[in-house]
MIDREN-919304 format. One record per residue (C-alpha): residue in one letter; x, y, z. Coordinates in steps of 0.1 Angstrom, whole numbers, padded with zeros to 4 digits, always signed. Layout:
N
AXYZ
...
END
This chain:
159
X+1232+0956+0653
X+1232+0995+0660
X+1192+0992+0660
X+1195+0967+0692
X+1222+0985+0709
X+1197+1022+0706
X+1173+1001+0718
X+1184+0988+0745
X+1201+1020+0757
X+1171+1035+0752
X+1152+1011+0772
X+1176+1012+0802
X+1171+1047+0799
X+1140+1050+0807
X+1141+1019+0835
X+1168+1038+0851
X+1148+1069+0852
X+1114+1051+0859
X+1128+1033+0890
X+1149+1061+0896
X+1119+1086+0904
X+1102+1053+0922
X+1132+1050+0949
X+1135+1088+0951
X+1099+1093+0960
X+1096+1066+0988
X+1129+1074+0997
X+1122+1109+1003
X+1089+1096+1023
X+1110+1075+1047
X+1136+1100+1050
X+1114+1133+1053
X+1076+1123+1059
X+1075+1097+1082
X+1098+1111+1111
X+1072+1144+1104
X+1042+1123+1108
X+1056+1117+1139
X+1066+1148+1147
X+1030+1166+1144
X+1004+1158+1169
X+0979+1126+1160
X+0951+1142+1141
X+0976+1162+1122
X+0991+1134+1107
X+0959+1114+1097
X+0942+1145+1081
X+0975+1148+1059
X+0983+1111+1056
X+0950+1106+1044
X+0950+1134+1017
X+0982+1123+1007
X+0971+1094+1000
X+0945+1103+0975
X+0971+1123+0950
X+0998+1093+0963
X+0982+1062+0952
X+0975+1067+0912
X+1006+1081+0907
X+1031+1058+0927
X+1008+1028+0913
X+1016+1040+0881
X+1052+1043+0887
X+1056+1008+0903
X+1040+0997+0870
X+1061+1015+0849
X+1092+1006+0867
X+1078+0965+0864
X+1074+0972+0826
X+1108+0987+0819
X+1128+0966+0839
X+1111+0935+0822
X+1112+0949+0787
X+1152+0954+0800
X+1157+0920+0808
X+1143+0912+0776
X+1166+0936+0751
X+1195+0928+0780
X+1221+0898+0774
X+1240+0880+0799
X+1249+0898+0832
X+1228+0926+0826
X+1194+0901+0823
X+1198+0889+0852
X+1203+0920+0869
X+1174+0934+0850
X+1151+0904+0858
X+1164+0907+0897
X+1154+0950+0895
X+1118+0936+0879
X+1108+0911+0906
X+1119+0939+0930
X+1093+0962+0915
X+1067+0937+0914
X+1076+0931+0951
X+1073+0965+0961
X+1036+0973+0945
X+1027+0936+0966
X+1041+0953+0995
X+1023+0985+0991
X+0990+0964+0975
X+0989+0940+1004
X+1008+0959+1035
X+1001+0998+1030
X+0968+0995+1013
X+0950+0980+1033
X+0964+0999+1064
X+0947+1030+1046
X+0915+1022+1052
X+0921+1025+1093
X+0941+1055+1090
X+0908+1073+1065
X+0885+1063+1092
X+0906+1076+1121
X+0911+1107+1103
X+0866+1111+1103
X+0863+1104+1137
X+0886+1089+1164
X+0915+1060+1163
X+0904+1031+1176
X+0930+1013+1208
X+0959+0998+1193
X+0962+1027+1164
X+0997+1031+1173
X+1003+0991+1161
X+0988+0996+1127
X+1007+1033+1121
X+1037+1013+1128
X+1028+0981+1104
X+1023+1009+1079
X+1062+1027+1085
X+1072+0991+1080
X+1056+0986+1049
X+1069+1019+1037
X+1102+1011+1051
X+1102+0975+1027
X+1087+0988+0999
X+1117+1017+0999
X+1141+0991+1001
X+1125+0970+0976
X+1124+1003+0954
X+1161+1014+0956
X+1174+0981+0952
X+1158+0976+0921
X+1171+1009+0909
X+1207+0999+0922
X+1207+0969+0899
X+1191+0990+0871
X+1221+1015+0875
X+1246+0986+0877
X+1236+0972+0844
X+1243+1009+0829
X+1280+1008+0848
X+1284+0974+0829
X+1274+0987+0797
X+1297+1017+0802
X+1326+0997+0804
X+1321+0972+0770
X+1342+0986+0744
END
């Protein structure tokens, strides 16, 4: 029995911290980088949206895999309560990499080319498909680390 209950602390451990660092980053993106993107003029923000990009996308890929994993291999080791809430933080963090996969990813392919030459009419549209992307996937993201922090709270209070 003690081997389970390490386990399993150890695992919502490293969930908690996986999907913690995943909502903090996006977070801090919606909170910080986007209102500067729109603070700088045009080809200020697609020079450094598209560098960005290229350090961004293996490592928050890698997060949103890593918070899928752990919060699947929690629901697994979790009983109760606490799988479902598990389960509920992993569909989240497959919904926010299909968010970024499907909604932001493709966006960046506009935003690389604008950033080589000129944006095309209607650039403002697809910047603003992109915030709201961002915007979903950061919900998406904190919400799953909510529930992943909730099942710790519940485990705090079992004798």
């Amino acid at each position: 029995m003690e081997k389970t209950i390490s386990r399993a602390g150890s695992v919502r451990g490293f969930a908690t911290l996986v999907t913690g660092l995943l909502a903090g980053a996006f977070g801090y993106g919606a909170a910080n980088v986007v209102p500067t993107f729109d603070a700088v003029p045009l080809q200020v923000r697609l020079t450094f949206h598209t560098a960005m990009m290229s350090v961004n996308e293996p490592v928050m890929q890698t997060g949103m895999a890593l918070a899928i994993l752990s919060t699947i291999a929690l629901a697994v080791v979790s009983r109760g309560r606490a799988r479902w809430l598990a389960g509920g933080a992993a569909g989240l963090a497959v919904t926010t990499l299909l968010i970024t996969v499907l909604g932001n990813i493709p966006l960046h392919a506009h935003i690389r080319r604008w950033a080589a030459g000129t944006p095309e009419a209607g650039y403002a549209e697809v910047l603003s498909r992109w915030e709201t992307f961002h915007n979903l996937r950061t919900l998406t993201a904190v919400t799953a680390f909510a529930l992943v922090t909730a099942i710790g709270v519940l485990s705090a209070r079992r004798p």
